[in-house]
Residue frames relative to the residue before (quaternion, step in Angstrom):
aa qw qx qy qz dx dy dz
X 1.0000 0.0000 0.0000 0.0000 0.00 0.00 0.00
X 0.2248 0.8629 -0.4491 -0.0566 3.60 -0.93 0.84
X 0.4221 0.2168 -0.4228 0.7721 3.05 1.76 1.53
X 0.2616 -0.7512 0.5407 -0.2738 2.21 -2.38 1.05
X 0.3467 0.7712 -0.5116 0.1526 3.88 0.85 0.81
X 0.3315 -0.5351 0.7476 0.2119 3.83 -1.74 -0.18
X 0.0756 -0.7011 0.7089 0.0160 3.31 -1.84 0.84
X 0.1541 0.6839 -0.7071 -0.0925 3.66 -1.10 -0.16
X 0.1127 -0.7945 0.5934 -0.0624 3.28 -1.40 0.66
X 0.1727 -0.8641 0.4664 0.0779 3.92 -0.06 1.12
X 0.4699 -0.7599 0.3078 0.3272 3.04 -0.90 0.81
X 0.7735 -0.3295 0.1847 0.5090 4.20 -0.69 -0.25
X 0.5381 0.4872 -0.3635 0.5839 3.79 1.36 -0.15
X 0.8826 0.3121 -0.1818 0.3010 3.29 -0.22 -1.00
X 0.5647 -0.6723 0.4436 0.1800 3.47 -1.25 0.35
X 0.5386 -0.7811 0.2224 0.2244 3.10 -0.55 1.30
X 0.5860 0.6393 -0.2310 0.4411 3.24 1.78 0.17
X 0.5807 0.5363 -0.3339 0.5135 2.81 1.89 0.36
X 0.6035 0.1833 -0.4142 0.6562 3.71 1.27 -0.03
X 0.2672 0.6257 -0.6430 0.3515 3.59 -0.11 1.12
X 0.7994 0.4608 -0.1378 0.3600 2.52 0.76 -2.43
X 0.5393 0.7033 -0.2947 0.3573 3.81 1.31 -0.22
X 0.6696 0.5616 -0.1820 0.4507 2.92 1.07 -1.38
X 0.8815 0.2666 -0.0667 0.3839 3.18 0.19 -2.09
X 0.2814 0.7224 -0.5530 0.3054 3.51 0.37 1.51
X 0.4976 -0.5340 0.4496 0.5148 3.59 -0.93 0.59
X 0.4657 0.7588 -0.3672 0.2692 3.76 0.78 -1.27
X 0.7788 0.4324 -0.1205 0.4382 3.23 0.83 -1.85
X 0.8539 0.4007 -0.1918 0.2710 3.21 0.76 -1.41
X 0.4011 0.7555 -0.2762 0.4383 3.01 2.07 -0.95
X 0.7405 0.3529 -0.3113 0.4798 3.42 0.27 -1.69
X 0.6049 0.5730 -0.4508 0.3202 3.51 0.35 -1.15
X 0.7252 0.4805 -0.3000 0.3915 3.59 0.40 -2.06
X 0.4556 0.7805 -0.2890 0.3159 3.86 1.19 -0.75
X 0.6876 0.5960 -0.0060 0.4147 2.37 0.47 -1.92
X 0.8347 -0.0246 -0.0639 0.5464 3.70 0.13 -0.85
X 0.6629 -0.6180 0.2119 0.3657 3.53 1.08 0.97
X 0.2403 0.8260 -0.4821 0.1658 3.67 0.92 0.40
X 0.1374 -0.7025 0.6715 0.1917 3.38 -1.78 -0.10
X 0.5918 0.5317 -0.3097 0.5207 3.83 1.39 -0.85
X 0.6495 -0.4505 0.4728 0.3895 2.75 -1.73 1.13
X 0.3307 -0.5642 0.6836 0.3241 3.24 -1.80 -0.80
X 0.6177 -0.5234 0.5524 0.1984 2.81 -1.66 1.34
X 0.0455 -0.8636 0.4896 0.1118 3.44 -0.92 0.61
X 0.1661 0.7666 -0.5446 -0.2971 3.92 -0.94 -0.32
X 0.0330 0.8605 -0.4699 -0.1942 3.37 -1.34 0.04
X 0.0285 0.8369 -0.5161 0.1799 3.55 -0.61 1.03
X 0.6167 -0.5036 0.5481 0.2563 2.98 -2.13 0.74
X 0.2325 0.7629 -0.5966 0.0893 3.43 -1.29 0.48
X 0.6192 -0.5600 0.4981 0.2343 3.69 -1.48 -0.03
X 0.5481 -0.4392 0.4141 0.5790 3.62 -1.01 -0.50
X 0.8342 0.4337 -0.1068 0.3233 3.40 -1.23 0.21
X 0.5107 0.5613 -0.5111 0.4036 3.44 2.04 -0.79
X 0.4628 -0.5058 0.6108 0.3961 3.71 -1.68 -0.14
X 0.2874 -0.5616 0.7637 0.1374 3.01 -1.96 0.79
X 0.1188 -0.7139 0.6823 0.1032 3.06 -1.37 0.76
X 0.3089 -0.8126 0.4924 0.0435 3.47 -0.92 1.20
X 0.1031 0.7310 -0.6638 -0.1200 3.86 0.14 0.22
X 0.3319 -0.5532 0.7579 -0.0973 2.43 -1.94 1.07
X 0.1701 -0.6188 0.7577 -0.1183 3.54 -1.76 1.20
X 0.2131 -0.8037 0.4310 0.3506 3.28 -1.46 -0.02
X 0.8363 -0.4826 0.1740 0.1933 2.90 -1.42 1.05
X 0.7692 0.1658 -0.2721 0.5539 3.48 0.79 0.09
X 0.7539 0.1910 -0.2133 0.5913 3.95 0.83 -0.47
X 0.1955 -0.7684 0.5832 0.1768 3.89 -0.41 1.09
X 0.6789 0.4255 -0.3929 0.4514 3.85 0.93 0.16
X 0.4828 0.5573 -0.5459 0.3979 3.57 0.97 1.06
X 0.3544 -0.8249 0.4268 0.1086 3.52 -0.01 1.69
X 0.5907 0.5558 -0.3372 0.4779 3.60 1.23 -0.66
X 0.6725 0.3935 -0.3432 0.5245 4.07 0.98 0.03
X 0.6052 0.5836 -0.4367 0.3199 3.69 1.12 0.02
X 0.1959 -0.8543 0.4426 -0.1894 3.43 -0.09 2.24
X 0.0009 -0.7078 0.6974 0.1126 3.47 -1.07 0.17
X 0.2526 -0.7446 0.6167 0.0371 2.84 -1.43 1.28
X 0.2127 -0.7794 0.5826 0.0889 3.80 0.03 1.08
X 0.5141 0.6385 -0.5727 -0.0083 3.74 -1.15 0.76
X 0.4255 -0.6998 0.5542 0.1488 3.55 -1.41 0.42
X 0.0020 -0.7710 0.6302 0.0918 3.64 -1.05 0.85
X 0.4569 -0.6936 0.4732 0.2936 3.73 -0.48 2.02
X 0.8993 0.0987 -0.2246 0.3621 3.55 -0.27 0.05
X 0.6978 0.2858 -0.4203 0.5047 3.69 0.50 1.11
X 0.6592 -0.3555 -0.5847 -0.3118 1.24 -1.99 -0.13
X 0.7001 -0.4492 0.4781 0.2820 3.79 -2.19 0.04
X 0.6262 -0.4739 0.2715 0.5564 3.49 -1.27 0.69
X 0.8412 0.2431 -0.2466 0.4153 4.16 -0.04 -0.52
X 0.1892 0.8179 -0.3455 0.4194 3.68 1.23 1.14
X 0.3696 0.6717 -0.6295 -0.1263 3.60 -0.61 -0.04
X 0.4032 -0.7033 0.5616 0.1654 3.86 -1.29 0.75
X 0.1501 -0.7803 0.6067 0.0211 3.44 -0.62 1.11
X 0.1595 0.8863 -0.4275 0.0789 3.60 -0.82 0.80
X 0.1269 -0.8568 0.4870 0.1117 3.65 -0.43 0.76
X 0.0883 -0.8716 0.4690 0.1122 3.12 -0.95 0.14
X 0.3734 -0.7417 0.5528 0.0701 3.52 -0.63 0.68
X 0.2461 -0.7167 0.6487 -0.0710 3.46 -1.65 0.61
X 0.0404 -0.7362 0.6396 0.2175 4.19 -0.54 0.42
X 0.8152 0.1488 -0.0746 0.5548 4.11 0.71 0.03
X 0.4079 -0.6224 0.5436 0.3881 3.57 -0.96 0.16
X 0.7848 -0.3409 0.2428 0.4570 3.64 -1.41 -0.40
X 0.4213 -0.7156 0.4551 0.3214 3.30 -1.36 0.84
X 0.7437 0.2796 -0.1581 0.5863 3.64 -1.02 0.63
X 0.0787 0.7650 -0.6187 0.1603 3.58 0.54 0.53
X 0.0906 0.8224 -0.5597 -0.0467 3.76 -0.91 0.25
X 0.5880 0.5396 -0.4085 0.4430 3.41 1.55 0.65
X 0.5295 -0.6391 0.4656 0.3073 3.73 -0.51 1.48
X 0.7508 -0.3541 0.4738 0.2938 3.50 -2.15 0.76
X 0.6014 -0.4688 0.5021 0.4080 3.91 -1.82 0.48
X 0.6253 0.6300 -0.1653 0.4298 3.54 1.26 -1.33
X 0.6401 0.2484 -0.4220 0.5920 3.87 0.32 -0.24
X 0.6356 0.6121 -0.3679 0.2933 3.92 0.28 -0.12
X 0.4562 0.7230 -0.2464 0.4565 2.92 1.99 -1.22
X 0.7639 0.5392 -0.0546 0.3503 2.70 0.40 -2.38
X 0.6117 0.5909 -0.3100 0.4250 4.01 1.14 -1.12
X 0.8353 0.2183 -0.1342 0.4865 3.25 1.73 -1.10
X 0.6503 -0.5604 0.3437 0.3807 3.17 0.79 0.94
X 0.5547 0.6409 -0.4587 0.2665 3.62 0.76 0.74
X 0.2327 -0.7741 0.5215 0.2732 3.50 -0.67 0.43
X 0.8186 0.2914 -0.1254 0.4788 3.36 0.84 -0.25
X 0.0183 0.9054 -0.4222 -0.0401 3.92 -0.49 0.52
């Protein structure tokens, strides 16, 4: 694995601070970032939806978040959640960033503007 995002998504009852509250635990992210050796944050989304709406997962990579060639979206849809008192939790995962990338690192941008820090 060498990207890395989290989603949650509530259904039409509930409040979107409740598949927040799922996600953004050390619990969650720790084990996760573990797990496939990370150090970068995770990319997050959360949102309200139906059965069937898509989640869209971005994804970064997992140890240097200013490598632009790993900044993914993972698009997917389960037809029958989540329901109005549901919330869907979902990660997602990546073995390479985009082929043929042709947009430069966070870091040569830095550097064009004279920034040391971003």
């Amino acid at each position: 694995v060498e990207a890395y995002g989290k989603a949650a998504m509530v259904g039409t009852s509930g409040e979107v601070e409740h598949a927040s509250a799922f996600i953004h635990t050390l619990r969650f992210g720790n084990v996760f970032r573990s797990a496939v050796a990370g150090t970068a944050y995770l990319a997050f989304t959360n949102t309200r939806g139906g059965p069937g709406t898509t989640l869209s997962i971005p994804m970064m990579h997992k140890v240097d978040a200013g490598w632009r060639s790993h900044y993914l979206t993972l698009e997917m849809q389960v037809q029958d959640a989540p329901a109005p008192e549901e919330i869907l939790v979902a990660i997602g995962a990546s073995t390479g960033g985009r082929p043929h990338h042709r947009i430069g690192n966070r870091y040569s941008d830095m550097e064009e503007m004279g920034l040391t820090e971003g």
